[in-house]
C-alpha positions in Angstrom: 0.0 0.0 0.0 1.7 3.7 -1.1 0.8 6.4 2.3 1.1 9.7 1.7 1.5 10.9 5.3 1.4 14.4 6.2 2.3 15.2 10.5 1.5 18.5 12.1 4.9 17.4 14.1 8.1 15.8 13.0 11.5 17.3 14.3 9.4 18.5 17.4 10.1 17.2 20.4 6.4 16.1 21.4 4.5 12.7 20.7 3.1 13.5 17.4 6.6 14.0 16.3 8.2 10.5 18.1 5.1 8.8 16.3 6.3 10.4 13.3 9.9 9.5 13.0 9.1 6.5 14.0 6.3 6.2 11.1 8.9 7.1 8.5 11.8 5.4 9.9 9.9 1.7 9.7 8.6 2.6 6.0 12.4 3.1 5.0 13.6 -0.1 7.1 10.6 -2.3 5.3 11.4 -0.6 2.3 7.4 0.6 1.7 6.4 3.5 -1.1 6.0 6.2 1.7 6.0 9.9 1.5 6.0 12.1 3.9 5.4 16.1 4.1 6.0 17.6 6.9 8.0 21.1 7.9 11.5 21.4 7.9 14.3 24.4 7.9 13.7 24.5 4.2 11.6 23.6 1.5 13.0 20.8 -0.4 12.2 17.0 -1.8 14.4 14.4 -1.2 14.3 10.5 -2.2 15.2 7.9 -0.8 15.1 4.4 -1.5 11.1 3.4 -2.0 10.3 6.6 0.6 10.2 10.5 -0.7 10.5 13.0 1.8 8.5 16.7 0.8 9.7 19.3 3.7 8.0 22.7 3.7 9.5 25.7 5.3 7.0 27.6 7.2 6.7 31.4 6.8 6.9 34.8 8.4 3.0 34.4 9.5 3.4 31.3 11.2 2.5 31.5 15.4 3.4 29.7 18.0 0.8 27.0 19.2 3.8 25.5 21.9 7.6 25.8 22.5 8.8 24.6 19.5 5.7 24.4 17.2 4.2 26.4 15.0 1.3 27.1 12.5 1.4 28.8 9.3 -1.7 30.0 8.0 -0.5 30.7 4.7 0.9 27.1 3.9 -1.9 26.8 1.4 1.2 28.7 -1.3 2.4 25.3 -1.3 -0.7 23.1 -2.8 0.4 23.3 -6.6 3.8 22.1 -5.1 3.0 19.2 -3.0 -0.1 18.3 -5.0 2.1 17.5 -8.2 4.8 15.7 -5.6 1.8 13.5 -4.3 0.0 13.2 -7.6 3.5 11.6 -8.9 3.4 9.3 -6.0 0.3 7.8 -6.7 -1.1 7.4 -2.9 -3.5 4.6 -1.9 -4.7 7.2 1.0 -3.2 10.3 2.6 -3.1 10.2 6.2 -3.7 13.1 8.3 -2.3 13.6 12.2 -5.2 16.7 13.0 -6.1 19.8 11.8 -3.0 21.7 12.1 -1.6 23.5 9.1 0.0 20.3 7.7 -3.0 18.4 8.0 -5.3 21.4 6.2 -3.1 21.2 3.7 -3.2 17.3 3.6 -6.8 17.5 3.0 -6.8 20.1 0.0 -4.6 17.7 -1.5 -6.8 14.5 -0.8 -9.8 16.2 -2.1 -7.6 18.3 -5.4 -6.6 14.1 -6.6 -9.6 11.9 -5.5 -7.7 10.2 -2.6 -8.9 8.9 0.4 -8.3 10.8 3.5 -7.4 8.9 6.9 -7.6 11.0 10.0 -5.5 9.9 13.2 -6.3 12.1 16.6 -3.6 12.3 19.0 -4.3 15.5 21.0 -7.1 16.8 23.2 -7.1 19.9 21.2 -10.4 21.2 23.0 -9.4 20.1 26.7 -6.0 22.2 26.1 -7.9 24.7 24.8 -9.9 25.0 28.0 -7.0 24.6 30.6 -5.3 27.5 28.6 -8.2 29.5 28.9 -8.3 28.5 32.5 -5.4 29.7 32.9 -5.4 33.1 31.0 -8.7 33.7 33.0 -7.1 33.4 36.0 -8.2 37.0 37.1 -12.3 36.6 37.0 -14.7 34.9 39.3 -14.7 31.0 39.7 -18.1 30.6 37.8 -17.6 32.6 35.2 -14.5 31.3 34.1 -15.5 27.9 34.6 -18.3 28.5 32.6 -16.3 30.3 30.0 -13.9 27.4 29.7 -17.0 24.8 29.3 -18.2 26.8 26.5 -14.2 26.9 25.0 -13.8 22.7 25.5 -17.3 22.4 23.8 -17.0 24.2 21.0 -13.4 23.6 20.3 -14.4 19.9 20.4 -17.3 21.0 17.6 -14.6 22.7 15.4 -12.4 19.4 16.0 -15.0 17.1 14.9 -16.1 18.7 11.8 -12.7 18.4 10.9 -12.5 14.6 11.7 -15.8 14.4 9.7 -13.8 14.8 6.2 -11.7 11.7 6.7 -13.3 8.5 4.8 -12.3 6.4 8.3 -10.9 7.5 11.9 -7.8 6.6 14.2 -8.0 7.4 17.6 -5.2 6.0 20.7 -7.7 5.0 23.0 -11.1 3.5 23.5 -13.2 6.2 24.9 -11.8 8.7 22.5 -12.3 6.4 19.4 -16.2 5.8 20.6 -16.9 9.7 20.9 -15.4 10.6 17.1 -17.2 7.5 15.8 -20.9 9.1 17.4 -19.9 12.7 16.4 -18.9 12.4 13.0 -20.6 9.4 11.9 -17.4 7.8 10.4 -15.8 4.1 10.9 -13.1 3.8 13.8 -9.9 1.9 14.6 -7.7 1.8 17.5 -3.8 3.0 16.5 -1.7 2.1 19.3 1.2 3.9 20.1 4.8 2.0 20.8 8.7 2.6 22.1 12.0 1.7 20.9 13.3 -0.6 23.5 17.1 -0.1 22.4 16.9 3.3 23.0 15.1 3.7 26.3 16.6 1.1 28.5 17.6 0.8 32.3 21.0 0.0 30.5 21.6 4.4 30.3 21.6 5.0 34.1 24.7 6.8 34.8 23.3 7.7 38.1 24.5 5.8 41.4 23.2 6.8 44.7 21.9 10.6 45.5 18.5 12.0 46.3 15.6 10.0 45.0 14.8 11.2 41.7 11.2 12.0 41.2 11.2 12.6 37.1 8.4 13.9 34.8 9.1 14.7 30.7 6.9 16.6 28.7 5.8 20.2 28.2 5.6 22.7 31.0 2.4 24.0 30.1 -1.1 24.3 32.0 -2.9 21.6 30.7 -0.1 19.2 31.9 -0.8 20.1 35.3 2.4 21.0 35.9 2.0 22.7 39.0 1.0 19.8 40.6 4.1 19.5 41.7 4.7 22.3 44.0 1.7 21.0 46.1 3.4 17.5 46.0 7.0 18.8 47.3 5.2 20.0 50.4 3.1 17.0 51.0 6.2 15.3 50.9 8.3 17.2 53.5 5.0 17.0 55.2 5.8 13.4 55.8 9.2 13.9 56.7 11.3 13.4 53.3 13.7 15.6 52.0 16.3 13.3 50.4 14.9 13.8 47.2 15.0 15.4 44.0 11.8 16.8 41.4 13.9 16.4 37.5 11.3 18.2 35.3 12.3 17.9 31.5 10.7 20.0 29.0 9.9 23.6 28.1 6.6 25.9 28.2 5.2 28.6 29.5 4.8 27.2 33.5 9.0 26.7 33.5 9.1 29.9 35.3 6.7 29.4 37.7 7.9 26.0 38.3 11.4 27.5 39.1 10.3 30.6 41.4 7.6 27.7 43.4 9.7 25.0 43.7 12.8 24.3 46.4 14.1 21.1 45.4 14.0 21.0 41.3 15.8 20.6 38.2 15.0 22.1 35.0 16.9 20.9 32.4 15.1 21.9 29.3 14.3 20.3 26.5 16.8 17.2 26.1 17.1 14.7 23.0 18.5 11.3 22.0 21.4 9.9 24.2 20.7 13.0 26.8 16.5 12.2 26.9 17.4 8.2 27.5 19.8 8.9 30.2 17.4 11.5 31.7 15.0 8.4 32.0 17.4 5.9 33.0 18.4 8.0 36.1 15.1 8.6 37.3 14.1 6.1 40.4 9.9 7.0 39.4 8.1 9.0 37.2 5.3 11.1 38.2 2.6 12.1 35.1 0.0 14.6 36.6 -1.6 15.2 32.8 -5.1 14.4 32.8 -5.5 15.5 29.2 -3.6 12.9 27.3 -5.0 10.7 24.6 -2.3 8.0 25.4 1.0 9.9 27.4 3.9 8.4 25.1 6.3 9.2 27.3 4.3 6.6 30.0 6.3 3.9 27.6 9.5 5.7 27.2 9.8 5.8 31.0 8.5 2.2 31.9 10.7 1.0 28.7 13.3 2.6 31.3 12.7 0.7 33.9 11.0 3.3 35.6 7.4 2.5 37.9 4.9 5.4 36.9 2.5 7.5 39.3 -0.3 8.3 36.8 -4.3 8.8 37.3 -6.1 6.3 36.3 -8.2 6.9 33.1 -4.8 8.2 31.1 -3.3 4.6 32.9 -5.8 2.5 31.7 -5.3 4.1 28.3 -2.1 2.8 28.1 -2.5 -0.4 29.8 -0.9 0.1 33.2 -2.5 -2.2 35.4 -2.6 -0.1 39.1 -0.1 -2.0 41.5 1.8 -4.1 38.7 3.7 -1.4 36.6 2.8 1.8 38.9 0.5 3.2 40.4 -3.0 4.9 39.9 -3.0 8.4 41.4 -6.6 10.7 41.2 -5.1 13.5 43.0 -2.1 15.3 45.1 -2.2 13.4 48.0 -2.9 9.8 46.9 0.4 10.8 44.1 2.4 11.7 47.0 1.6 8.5 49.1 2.7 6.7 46.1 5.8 8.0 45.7 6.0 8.2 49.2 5.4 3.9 48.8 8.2 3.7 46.3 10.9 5.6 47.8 10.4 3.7 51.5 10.1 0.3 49.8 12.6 -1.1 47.3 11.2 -4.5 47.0 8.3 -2.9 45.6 10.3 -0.5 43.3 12.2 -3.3 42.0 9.1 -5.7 41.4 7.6 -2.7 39.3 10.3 -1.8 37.8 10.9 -5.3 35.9 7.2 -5.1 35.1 7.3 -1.7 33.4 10.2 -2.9 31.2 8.3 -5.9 30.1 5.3 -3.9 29.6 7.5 -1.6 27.3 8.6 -4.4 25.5 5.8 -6.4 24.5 4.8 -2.5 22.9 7.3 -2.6 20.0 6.7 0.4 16.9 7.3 -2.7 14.4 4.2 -4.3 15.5 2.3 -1.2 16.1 3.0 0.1 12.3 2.5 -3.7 10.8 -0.9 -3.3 12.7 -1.4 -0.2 10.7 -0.9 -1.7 7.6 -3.7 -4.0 8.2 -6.2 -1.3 9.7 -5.4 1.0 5.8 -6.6 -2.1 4.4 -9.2 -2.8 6.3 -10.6 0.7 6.5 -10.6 0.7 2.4 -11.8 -2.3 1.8 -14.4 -2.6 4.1 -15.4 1.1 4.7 -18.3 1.2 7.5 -16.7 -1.4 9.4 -16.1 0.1 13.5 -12.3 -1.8 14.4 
């Protein structure tokens, strides 16, 4: 089957991206007709092998929607371009991350040559937009801003589904998210799993011997992470009489500041890659995940694939697949995160046990399998169209 796959993320150092890389680094190992157009420092076209690579180079209009990704509104200059790139190509389908500017520009091209679109989601575009709002209205009264910020989820979540409502079929990280685009846009679903590279994150990359318990967390500093959880979790934690430990926050975003001026005992390291990311990991002794607006929380699997047990609430666990007590542990707020942690740190049977769990967890979730999977679902989804996976 020939994809045409066009990510709102690539070289950016969020999920969408990892799924990405991964996406296009499996098509050139399999050796699959795969292209790929996606932003770069310049606009070029490069081939290789079975797989062509179209980058665009957003303009002076782009804005920021995070730290290190942005949205041009004006990438539309570039339809006669890619259109005659993915005409050449001869696509089976054209598969479509969200309705960022790559994936607008995805669909004009979809509908320009007749090809069916795929849609994946991967982002609770509507629940970010509300905890931003949320945050921005941090000045009024309770009621009005929360009612302001129910009206922002809702009809964010309208925009978003209208959207999804031009793809032929759906693709959707979770269960619960897959059964509400199915009932709002009327389209088939399927489940797209998300995997890790095993090599790469491994308990192999600790460095680290002995020191302050590392607490760790990787992903953007931002509001609808819930970021500041963690201040509140430092107290509760010299509450109970600990102060051998460590908070190693890795990312960037606009709570990085607020983090650093609210919090005694932290690292912030930035944004870290490769080698630097994996060893990050490795030396952590837990990892805390106070996001309650994840589709999936990749990073879950990078940091179990670590070795590392992982303090997470439980609908975003059960997502993934952690099972509370066997590769972490389920936390619904502050206090029940800090008892866990507080569990792991006093008992290192219990650390060790989940450790060795969350690695084999991590293992059995292997991007080959997940992208062969894929394969099967394109096939499926075309061949069968109506058909809920």
């Amino acid at each position: 089957m020939r994809v045409a796959f066009f990510p709102d993320s690539f070289h950016e150092a969020n999920g969408v991206g990892t799924l990405s890389r991964e996406f296009a680094a499996f098509a050139v190992r399999q050796r699959l007709p795969f292209l790929t157009v996606h932003s770069g420092p310049r606009t070029q076209v490069v081939h290789r092998e079975s797989s062509t690579t179209v980058e665009l180079k957003r303009g002076p209009a782009s804005f920021p929607l995070d730290h290190d990704l942005d949205c041009d509104p004006l990438l539309s200059r570039y339809k006669k371009y890619v259109t005659a790139e993915v005409k050449t190509f001869r696509p089976d389908l054209i598969h479509i991350t969200g309705p960022g500017d790559m994936g607008i520009l995805g669909f004009w091209v979809a509908h320009t040559l007749g090809v069916p679109l795929v849609a994946s989601w991967h982002t609770n575009l509507h629940e970010y937009a509300a905890r931003r709002f949320e945050k921005i209205g941090s000045f009024m009264p309770d009621g009005w801003r929360n009612h302001l910020s129910g009206l922002v989820q809702n009809q964010s979540l309208r925009a978003c589904v209208s959207f999804y409502r031009l793809a032929r079929f759906i693709l959707a990280p979770n269960e619960k998210m897959l059964k509400l685009l199915v009932e709002r846009t009327g389209k088939p679903g399927f489940l797209m799993p998300h995997g890790v590279d095993t090599d790469v994150y491994t308990p192999a990359k600790r460095r680290r011997t002995g020191g302050a318990f590392c607490i760790g967390y990787v992903g953007r500093l931002t509001p609808e992470k819930n970021v500041r959880m963690f201040a509140d979790l430092e107290k509760r934690l010299w509450a109970a009489g600990e102060h051998d430990f460590k908070l190693f926050l890795v990312g960037a975003g606009s709570e990085k500041e607020w983090l650093r001026k609210n919090l005694s005992q932290v690292e912030l390291p930035g944004v870290l890659r490769g080698d630097g990311l994996a060893e990050a990991f490795a030396g952590m002794d837990v990892f805390v995940f106070p996001s309650r607006t994840d589709t999936f929380g990749l990073v879950l699997l990078e940091a179990m694939s670590s070795g590392l047990p992982v303090v997470v609430n439980g609908e975003t666990g059960r997502h993934v697949g952690i099972e509370d007590g066997v590769e972490g542990l389920y936390a619904e707020d502050t206090e029940s995160a800090a008892n866990s942690v507080l569990a792991l740190k006093r008992n290192e049977g219990l650390r060790t046990r989940m450790s060795g769990a969350a690695r084999g967890f991590a293992i059995s979730n292997d991007w080959s399998e997940v992208f062969k999977q894929l394969y099967r679902v394109y096939e499926c989804g075309l061949e069968k169209d109506g058909t809920v996976f």
